[in-house]
C-alpha positions in Angstrom: 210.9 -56.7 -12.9 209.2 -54.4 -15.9 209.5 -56.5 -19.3 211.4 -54.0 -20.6 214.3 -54.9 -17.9 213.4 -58.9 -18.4 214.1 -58.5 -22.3 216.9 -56.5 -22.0 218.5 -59.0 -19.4 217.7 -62.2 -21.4 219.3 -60.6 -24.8 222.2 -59.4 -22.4 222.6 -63.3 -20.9 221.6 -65.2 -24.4 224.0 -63.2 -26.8 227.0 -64.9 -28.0 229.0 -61.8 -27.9 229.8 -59.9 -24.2 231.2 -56.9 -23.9 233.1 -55.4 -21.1 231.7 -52.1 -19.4 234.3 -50.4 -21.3 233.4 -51.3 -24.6 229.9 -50.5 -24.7 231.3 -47.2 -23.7 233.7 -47.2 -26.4 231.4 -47.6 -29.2 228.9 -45.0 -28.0 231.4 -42.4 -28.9 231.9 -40.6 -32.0 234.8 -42.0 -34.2 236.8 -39.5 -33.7 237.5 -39.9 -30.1 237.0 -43.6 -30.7 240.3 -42.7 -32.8 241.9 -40.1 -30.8 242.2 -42.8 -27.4 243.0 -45.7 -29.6 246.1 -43.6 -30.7 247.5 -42.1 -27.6 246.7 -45.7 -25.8 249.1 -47.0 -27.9 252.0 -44.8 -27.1 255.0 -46.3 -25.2 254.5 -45.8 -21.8 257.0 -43.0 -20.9 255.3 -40.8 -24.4 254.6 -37.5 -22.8 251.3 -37.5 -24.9 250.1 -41.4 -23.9 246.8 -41.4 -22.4 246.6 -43.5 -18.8 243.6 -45.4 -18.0 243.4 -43.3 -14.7 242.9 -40.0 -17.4 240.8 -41.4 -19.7 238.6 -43.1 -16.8 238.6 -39.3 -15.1 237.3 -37.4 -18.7 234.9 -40.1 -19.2 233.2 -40.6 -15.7 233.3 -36.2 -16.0 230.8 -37.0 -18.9 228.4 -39.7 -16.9 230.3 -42.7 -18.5 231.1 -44.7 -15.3 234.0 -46.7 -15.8 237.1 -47.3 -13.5 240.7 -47.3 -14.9 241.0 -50.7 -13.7 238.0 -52.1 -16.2 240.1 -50.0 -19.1 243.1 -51.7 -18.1 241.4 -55.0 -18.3 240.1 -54.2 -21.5 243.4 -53.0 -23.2 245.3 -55.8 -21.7 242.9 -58.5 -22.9 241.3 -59.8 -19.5 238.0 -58.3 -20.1 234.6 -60.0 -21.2 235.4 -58.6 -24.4 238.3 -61.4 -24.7 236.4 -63.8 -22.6 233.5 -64.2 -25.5 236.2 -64.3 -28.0 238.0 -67.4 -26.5 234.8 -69.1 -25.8 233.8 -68.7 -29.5 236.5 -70.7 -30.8 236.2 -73.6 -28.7 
């Protein structure tokens, strides 16, 4: 391994707070769109304008972001590392 790699992997494994692949996504977009898919997420499901996890998965892997639906559902349901760190913090 370079020591770029070997840094990068021990401040990935020694920081208190994980993200899911989704996330670190998330907050690489501008706000804007950060706002745009928080909104239309939210919709109730049968909203002709709610945004699936398949869709948004689909635009963003079309920009190199790879990311499955699945990992956004875990994300927006709460299953994600995301959640994980958050539980573990309060213990």
């Amino acid at each position: 391994m370079t020591n770029s790699i070997l840094q990068k992997l021990q401040q990935e494994t020694e920081s208190s707070e994980r993200k899911c692949k989704y996330a670190t996504i998330l907050v690489k977009l501008d706000p804007e769109t950060q706002a745009f898919i928080a909104e239309r997420i939210a919709l109730p499901t049968k909203h002709p304008h709610k945004l699936s996890y398949a869709t948004l998965s689909r635009v963003l892997k079309s920009e190199k972001y790879l990311v499955g639906s699945s990992t956004i559902g875990d994300h927006y349901t709460g299953i994600c590392a995301c959640k994980t760190s958050e539980a573990e913090a309060t213990l």
